[in-house]
mmCIF file as Biopython writes it, N, C-alpha, C and O atoms, coordinates in Angstrom:
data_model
#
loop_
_atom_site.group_PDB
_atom_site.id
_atom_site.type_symbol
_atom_site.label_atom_id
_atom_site.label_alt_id
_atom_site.label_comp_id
_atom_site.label_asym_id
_atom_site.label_entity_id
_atom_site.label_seq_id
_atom_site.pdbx_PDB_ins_code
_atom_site.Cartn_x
_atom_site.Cartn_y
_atom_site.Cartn_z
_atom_site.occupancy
_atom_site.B_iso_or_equiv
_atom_site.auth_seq_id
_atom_site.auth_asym_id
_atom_site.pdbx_PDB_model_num
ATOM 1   N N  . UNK A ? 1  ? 16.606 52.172 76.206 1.0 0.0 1  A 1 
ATOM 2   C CA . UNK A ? 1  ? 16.087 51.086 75.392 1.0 0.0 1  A 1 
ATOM 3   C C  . UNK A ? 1  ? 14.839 51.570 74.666 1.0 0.0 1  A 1 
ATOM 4   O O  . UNK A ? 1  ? 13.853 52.119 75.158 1.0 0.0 1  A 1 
ATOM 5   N N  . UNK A ? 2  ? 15.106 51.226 73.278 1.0 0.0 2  A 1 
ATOM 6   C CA . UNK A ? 2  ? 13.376 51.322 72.374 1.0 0.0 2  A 1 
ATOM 7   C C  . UNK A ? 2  ? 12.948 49.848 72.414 1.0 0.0 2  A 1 
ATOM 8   O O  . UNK A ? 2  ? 13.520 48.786 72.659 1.0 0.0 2  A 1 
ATOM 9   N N  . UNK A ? 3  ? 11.597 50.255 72.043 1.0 0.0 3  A 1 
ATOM 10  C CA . UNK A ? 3  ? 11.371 48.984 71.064 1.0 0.0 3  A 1 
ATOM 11  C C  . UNK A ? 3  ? 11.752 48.700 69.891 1.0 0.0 3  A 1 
ATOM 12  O O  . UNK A ? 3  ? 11.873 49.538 68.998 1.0 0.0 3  A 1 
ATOM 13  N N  . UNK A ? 4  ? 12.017 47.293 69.755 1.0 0.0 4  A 1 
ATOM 14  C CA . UNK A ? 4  ? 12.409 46.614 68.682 1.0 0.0 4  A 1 
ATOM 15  C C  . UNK A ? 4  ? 13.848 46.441 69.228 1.0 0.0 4  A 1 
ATOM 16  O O  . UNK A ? 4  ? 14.376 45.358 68.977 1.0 0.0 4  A 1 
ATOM 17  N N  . UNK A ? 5  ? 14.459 47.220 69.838 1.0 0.0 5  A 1 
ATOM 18  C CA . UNK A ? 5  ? 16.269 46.482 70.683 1.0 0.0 5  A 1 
ATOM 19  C C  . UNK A ? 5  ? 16.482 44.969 71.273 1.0 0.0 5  A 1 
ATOM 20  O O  . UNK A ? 5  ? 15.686 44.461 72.063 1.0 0.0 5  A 1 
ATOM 21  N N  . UNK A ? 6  ? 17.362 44.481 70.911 1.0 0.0 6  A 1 
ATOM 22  C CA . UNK A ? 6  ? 17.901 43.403 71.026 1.0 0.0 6  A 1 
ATOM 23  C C  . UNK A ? 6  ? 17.929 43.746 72.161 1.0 0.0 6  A 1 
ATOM 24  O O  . UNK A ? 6  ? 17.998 44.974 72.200 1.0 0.0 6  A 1 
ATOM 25  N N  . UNK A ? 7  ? 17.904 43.073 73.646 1.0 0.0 7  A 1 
ATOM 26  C CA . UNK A ? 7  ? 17.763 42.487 74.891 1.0 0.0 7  A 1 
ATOM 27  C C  . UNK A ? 7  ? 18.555 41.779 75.515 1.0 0.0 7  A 1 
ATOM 28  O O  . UNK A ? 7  ? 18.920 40.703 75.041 1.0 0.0 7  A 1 
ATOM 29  N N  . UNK A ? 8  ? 18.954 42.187 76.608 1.0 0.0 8  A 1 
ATOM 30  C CA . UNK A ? 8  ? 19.294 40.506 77.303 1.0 0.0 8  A 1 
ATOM 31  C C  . UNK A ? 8  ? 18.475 40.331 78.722 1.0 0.0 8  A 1 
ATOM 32  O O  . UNK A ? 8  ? 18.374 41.263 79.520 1.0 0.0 8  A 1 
ATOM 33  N N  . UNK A ? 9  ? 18.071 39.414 78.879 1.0 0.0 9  A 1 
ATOM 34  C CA . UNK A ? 9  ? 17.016 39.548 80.333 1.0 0.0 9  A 1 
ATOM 35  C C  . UNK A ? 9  ? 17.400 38.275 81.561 1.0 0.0 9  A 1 
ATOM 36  O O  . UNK A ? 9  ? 17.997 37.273 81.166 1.0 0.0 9  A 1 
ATOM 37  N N  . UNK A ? 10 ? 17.092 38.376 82.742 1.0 0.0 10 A 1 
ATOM 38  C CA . UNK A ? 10 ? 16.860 37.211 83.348 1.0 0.0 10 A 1 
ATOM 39  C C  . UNK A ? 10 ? 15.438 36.835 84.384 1.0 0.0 10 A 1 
ATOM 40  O O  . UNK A ? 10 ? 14.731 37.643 84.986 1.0 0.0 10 A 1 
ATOM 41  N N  . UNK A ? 11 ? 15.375 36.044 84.361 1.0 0.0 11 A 1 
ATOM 42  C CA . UNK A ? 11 ? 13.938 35.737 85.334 1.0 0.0 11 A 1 
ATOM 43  C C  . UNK A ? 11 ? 14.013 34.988 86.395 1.0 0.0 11 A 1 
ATOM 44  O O  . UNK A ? 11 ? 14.449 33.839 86.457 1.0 0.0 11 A 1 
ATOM 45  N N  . UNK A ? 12 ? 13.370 35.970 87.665 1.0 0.0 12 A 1 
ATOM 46  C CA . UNK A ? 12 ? 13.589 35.356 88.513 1.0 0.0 12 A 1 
ATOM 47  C C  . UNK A ? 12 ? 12.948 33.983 88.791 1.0 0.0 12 A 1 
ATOM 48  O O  . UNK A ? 12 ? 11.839 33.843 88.275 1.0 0.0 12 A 1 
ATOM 49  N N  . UNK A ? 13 ? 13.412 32.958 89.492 1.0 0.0 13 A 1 
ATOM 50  C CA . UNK A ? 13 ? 13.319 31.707 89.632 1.0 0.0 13 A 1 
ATOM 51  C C  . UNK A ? 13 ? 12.658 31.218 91.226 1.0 0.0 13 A 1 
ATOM 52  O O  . UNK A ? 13 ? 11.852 30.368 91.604 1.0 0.0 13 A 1 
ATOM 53  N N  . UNK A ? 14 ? 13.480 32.252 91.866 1.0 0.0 14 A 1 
ATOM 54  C CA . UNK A ? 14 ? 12.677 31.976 93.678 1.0 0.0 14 A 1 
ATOM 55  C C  . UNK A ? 14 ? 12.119 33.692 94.178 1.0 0.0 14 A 1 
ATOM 56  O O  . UNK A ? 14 ? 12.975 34.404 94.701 1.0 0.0 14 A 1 
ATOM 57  N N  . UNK A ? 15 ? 11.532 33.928 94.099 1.0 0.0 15 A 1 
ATOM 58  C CA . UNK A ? 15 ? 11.413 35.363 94.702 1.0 0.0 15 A 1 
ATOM 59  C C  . UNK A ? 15 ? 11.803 35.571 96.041 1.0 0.0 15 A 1 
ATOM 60  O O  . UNK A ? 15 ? 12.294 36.662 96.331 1.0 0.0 15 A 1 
ATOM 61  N N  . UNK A ? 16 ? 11.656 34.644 96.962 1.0 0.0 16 A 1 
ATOM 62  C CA . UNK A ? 16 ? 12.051 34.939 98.088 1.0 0.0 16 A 1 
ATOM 63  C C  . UNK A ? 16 ? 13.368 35.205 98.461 1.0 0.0 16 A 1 
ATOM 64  O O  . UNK A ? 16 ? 13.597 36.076 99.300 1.0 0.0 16 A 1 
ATOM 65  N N  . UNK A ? 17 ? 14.414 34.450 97.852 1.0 0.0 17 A 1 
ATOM 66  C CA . UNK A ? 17 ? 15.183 34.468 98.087 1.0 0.0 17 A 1 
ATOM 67  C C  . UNK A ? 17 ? 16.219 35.153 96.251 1.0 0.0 17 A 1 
ATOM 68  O O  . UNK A ? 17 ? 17.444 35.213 96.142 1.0 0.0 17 A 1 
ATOM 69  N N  . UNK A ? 18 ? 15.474 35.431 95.454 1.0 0.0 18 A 1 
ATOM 70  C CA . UNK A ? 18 ? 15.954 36.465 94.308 1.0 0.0 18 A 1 
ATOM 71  C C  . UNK A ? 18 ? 16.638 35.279 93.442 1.0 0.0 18 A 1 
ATOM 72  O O  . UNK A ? 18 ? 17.490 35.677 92.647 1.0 0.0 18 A 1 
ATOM 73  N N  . UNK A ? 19 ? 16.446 34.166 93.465 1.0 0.0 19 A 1 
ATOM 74  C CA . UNK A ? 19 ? 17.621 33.481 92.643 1.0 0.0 19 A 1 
ATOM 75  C C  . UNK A ? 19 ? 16.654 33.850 90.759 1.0 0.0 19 A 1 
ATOM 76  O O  . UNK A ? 19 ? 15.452 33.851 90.491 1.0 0.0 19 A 1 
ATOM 77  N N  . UNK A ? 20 ? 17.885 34.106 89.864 1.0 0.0 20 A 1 
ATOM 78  C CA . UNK A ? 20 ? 17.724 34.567 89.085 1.0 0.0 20 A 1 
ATOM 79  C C  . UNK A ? 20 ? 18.577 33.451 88.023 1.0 0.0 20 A 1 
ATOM 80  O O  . UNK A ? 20 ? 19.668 32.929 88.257 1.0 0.0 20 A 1 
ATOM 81  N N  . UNK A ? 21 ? 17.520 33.230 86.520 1.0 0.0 21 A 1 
ATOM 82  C CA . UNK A ? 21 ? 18.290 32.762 85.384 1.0 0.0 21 A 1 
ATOM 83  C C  . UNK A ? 21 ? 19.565 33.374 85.023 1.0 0.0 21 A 1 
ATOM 84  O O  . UNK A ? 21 ? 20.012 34.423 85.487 1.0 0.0 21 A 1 
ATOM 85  N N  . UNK A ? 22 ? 20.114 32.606 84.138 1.0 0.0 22 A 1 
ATOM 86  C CA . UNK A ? 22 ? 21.338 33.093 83.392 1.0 0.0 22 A 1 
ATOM 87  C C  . UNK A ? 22 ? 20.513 34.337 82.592 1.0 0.0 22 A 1 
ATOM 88  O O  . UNK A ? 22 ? 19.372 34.720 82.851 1.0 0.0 22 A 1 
ATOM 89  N N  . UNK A ? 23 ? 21.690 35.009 81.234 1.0 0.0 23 A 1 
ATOM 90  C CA . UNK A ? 23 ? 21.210 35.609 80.660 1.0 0.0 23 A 1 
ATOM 91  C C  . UNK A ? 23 ? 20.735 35.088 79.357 1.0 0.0 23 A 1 
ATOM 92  O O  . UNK A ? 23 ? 21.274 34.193 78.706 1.0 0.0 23 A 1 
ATOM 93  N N  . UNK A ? 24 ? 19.662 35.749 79.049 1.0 0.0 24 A 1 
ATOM 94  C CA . UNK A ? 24 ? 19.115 35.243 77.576 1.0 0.0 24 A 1 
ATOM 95  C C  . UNK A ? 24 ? 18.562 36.451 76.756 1.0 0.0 24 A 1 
ATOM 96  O O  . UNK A ? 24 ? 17.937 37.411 77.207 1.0 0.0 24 A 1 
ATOM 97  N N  . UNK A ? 25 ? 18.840 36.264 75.743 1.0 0.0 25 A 1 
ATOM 98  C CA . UNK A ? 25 ? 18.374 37.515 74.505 1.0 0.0 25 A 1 
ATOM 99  C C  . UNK A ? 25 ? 16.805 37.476 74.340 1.0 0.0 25 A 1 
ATOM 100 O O  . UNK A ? 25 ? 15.967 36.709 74.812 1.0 0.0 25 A 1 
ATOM 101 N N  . UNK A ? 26 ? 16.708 38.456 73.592 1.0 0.0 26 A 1 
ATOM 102 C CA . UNK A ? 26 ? 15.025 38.597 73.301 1.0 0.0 26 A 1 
ATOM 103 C C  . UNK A ? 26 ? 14.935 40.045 72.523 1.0 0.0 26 A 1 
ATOM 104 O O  . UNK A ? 26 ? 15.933 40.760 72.432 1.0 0.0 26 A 1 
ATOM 105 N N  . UNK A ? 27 ? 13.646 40.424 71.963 1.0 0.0 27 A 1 
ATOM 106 C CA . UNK A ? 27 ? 13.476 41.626 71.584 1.0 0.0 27 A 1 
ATOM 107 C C  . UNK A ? 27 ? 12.859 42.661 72.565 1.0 0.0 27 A 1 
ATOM 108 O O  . UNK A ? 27 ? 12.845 42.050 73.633 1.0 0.0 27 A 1 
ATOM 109 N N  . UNK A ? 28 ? 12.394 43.771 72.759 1.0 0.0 28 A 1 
ATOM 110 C CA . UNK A ? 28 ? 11.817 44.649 73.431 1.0 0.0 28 A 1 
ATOM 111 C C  . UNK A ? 28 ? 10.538 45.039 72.780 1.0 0.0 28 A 1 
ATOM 112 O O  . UNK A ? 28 ? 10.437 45.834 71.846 1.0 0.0 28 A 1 
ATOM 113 N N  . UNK A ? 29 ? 9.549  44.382 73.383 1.0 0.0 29 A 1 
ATOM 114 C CA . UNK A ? 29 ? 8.097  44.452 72.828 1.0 0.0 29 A 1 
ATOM 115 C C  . UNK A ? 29 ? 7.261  46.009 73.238 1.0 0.0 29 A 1 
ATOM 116 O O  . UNK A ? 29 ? 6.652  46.789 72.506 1.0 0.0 29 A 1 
ATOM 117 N N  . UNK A ? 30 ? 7.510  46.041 74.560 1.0 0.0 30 A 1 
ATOM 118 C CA . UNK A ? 30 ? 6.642  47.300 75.151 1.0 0.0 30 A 1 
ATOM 119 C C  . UNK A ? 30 ? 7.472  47.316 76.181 1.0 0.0 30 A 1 
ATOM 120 O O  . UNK A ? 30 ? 8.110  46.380 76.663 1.0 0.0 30 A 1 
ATOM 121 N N  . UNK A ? 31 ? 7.415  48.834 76.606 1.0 0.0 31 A 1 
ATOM 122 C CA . UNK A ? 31 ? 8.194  49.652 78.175 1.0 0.0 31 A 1 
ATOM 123 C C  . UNK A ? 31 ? 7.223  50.104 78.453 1.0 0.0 31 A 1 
ATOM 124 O O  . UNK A ? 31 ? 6.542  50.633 77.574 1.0 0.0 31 A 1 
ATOM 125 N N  . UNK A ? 32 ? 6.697  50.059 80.074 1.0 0.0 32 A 1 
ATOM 126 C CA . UNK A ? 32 ? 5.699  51.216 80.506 1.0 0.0 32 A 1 
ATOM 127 C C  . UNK A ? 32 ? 6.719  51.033 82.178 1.0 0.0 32 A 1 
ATOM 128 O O  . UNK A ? 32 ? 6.962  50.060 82.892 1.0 0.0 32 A 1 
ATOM 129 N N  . UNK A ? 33 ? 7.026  52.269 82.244 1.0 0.0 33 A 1 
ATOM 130 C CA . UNK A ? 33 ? 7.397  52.558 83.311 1.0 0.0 33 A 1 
ATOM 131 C C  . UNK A ? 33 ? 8.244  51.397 84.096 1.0 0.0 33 A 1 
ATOM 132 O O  . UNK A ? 33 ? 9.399  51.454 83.673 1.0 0.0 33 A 1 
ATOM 133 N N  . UNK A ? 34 ? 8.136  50.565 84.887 1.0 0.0 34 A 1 
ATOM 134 C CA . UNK A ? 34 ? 9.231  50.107 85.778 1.0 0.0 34 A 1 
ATOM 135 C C  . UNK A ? 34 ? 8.705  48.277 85.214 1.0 0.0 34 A 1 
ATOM 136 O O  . UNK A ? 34 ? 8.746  47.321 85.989 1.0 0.0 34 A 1 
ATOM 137 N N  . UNK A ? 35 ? 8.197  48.167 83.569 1.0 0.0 35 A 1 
ATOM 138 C CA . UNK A ? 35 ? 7.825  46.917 83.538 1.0 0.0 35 A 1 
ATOM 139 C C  . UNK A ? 35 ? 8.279  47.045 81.941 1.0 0.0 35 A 1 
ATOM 140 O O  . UNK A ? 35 ? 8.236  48.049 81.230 1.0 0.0 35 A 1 
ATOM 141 N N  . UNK A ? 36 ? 8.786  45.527 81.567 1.0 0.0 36 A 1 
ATOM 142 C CA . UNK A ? 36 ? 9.244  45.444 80.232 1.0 0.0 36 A 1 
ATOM 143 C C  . UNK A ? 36 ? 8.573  44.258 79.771 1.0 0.0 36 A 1 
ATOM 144 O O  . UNK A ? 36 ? 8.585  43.224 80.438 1.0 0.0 36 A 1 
ATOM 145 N N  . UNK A ? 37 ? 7.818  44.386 78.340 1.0 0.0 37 A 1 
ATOM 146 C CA . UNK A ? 37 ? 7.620  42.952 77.726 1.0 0.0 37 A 1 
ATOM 147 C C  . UNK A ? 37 ? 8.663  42.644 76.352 1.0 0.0 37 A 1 
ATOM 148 O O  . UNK A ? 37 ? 9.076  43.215 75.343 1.0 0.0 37 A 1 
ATOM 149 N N  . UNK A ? 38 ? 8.756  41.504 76.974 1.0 0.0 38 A 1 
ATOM 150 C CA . UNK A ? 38 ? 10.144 41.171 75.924 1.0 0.0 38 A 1 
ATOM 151 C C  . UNK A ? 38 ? 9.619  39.639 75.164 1.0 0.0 38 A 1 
ATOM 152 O O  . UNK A ? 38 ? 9.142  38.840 75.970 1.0 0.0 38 A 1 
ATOM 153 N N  . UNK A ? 39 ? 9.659  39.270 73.995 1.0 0.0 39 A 1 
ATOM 154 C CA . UNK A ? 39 ? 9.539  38.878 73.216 1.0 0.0 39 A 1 
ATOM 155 C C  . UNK A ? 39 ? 10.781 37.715 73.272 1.0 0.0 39 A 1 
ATOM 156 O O  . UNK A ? 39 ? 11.537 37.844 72.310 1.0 0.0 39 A 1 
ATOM 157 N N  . UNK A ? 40 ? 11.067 36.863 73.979 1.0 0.0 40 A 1 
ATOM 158 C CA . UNK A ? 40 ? 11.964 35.837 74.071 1.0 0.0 40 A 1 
ATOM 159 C C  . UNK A ? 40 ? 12.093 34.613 72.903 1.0 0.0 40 A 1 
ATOM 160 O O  . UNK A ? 40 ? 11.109 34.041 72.433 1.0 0.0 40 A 1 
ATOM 161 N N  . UNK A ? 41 ? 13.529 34.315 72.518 1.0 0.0 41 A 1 
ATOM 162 C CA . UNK A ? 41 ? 13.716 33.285 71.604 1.0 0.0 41 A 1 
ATOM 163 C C  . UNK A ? 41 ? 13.152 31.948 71.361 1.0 0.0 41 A 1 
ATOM 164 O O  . UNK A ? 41 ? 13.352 31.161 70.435 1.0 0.0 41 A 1 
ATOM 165 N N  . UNK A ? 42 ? 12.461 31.874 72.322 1.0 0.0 42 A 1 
ATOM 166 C CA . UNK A ? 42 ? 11.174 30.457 71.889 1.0 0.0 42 A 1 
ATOM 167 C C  . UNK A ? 42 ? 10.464 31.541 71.703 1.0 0.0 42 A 1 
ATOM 168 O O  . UNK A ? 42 ? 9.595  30.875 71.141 1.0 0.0 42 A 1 
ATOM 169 N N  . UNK A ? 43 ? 10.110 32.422 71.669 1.0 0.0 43 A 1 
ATOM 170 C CA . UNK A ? 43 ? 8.808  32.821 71.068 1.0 0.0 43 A 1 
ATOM 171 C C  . UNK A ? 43 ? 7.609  33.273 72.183 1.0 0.0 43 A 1 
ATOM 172 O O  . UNK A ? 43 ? 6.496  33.633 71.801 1.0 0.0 43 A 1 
ATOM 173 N N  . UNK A ? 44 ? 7.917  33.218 73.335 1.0 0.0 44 A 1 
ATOM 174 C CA . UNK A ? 44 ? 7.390  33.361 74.177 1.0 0.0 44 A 1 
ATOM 175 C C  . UNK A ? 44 ? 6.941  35.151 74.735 1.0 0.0 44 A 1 
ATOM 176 O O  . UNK A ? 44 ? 8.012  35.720 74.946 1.0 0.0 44 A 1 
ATOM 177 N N  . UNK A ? 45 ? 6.079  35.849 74.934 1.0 0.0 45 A 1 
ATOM 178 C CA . UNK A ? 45 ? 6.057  36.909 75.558 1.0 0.0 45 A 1 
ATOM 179 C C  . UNK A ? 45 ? 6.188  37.092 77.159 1.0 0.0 45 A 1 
ATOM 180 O O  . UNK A ? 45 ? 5.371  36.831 78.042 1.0 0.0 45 A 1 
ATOM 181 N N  . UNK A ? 46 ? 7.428  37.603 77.229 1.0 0.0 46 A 1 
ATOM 182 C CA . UNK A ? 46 ? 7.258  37.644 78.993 1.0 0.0 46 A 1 
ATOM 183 C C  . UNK A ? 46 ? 7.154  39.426 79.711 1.0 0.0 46 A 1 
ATOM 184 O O  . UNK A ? 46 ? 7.326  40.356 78.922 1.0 0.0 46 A 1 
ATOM 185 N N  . UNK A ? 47 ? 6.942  39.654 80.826 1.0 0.0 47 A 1 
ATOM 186 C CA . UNK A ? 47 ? 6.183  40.546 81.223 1.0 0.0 47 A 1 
ATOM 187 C C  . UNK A ? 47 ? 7.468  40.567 82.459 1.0 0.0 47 A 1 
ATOM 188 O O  . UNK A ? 47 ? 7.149  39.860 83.415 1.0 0.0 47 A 1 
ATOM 189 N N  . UNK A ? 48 ? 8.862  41.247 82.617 1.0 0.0 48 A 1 
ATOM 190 C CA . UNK A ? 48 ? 9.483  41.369 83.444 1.0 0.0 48 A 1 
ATOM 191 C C  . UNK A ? 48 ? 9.826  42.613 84.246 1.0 0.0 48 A 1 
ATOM 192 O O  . UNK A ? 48 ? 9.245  43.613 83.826 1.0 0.0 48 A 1 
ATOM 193 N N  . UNK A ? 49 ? 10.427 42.761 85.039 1.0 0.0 49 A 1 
ATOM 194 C CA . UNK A ? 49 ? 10.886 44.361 85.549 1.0 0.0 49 A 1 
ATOM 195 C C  . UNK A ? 49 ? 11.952 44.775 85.038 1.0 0.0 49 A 1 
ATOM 196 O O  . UNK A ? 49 ? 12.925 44.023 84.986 1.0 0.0 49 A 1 
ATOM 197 N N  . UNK A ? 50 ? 11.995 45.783 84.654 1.0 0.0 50 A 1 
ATOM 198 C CA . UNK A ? 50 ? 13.150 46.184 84.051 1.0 0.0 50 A 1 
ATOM 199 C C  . UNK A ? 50 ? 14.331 46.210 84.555 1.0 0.0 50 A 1 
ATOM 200 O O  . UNK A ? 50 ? 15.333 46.469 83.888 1.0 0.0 50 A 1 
ATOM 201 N N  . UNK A ? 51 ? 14.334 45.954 85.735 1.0 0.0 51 A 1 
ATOM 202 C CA . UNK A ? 51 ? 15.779 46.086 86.247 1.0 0.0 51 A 1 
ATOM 203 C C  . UNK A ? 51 ? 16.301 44.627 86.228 1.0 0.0 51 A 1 
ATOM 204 O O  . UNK A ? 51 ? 17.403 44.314 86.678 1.0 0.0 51 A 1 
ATOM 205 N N  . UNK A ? 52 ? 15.418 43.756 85.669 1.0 0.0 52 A 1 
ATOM 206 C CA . UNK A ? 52 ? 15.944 42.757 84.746 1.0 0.0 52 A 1 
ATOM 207 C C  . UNK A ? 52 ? 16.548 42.843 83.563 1.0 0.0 52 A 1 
ATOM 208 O O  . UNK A ? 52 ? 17.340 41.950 83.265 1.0 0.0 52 A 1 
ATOM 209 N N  . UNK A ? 53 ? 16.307 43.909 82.661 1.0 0.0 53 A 1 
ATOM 210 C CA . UNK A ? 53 ? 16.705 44.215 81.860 1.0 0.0 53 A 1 
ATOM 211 C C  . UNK A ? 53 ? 17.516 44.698 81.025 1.0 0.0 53 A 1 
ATOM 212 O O  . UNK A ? 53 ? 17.534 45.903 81.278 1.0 0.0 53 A 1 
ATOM 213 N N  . UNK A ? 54 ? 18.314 44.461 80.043 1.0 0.0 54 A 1 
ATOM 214 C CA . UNK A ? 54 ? 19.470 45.297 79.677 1.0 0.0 54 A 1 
ATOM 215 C C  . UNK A ? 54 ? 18.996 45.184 77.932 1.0 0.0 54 A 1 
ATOM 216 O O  . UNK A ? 54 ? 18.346 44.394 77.248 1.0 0.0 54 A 1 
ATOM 217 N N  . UNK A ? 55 ? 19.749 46.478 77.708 1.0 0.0 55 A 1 
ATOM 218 C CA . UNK A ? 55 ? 20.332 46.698 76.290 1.0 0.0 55 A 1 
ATOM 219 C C  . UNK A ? 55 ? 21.610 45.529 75.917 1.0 0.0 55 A 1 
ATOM 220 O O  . UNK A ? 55 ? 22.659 45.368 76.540 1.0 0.0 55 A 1 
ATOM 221 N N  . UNK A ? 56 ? 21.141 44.818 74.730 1.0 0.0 56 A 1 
ATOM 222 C CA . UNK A ? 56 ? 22.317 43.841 74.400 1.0 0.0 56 A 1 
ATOM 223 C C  . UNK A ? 56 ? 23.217 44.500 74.078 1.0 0.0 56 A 1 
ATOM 224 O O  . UNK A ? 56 ? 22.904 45.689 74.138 1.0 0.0 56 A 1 
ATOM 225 N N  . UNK A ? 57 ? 24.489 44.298 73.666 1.0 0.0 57 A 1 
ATOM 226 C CA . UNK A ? 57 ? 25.943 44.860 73.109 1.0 0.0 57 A 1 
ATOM 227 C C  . UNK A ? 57 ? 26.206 44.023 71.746 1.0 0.0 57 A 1 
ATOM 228 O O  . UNK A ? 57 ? 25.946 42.838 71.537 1.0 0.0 57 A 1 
ATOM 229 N N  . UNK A ? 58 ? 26.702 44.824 71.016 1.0 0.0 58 A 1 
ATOM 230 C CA . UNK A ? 58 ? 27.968 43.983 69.970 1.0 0.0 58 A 1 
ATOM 231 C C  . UNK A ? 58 ? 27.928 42.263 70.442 1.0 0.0 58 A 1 
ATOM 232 O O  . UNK A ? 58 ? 27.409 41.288 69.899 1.0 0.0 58 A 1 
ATOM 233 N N  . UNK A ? 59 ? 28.805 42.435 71.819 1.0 0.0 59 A 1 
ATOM 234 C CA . UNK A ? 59 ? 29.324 41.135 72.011 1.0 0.0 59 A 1 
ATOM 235 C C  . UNK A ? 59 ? 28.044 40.034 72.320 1.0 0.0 59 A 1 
ATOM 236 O O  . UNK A ? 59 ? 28.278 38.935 71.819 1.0 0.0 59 A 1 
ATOM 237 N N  . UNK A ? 60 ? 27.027 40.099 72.887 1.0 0.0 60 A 1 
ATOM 238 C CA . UNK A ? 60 ? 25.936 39.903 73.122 1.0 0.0 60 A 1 
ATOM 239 C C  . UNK A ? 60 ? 24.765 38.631 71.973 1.0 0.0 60 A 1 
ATOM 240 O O  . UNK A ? 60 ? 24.155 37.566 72.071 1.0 0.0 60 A 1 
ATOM 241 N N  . UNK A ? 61 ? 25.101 39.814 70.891 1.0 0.0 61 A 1 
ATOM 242 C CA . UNK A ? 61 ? 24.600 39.429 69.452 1.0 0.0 61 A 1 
ATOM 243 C C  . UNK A ? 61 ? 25.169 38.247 68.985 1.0 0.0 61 A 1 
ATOM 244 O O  . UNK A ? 61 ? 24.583 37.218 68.648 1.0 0.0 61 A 1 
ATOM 245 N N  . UNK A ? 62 ? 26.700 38.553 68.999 1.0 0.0 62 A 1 
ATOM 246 C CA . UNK A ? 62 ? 26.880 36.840 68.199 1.0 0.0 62 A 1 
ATOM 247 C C  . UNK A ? 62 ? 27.393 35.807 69.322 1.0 0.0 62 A 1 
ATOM 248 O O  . UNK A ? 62 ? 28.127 34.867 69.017 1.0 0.0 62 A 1 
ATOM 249 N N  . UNK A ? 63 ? 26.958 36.042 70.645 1.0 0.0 63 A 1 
ATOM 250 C CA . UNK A ? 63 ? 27.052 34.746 72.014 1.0 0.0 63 A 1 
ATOM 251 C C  . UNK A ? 63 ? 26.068 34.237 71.788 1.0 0.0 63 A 1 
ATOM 252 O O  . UNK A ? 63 ? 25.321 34.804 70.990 1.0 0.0 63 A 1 
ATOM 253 N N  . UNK A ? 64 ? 25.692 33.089 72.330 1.0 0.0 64 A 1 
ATOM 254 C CA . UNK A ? 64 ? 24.951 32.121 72.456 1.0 0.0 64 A 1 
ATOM 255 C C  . UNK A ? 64 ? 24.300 32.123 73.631 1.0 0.0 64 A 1 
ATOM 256 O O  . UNK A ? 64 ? 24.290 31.027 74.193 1.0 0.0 64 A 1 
ATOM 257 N N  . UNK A ? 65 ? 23.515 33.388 74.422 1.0 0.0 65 A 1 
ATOM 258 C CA . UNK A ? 65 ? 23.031 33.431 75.819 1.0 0.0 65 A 1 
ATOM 259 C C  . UNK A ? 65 ? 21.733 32.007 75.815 1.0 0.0 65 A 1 
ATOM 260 O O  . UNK A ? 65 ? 21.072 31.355 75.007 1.0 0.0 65 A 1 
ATOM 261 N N  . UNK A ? 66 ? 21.940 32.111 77.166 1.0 0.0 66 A 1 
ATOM 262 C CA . UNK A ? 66 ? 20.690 31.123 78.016 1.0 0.0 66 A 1 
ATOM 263 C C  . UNK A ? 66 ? 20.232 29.836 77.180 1.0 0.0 66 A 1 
ATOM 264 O O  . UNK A ? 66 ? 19.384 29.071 77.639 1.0 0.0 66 A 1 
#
């Protein structure tokens, strides 16, 4: 992943127990090592782990995530 790549991310919701959002798109703001800021469709900056993280696809782009 660079910056500026289309995204798909989820956030966790309970940590204790890992429950995690659906998926939702976003851009790729900054990577530093095992942390991603992604630029989410409200507009929001979020600060996740990357292993939240994915490279969007083709199919990705014209779905309607989260």
């Amino acid at each position: 992943m660079k910056v500026g790549d289309l995204v798909r991310y989820r956030e966790v919701l309970n940590y204790r127990t890992m429950e995690k959002t659906e998926w939702s798109l976003g851009v790729l703001v900054d990577k530093r090592h095992n942390i991603c800021d992604v630029l989410s469709n409200q507009g929001e900056l979020l600060t996740l782990w990357a292993s939240l993280v994915q490279k969007a696809g083709k199919k990705d782009a014209g779905r309607r995530l989260g």
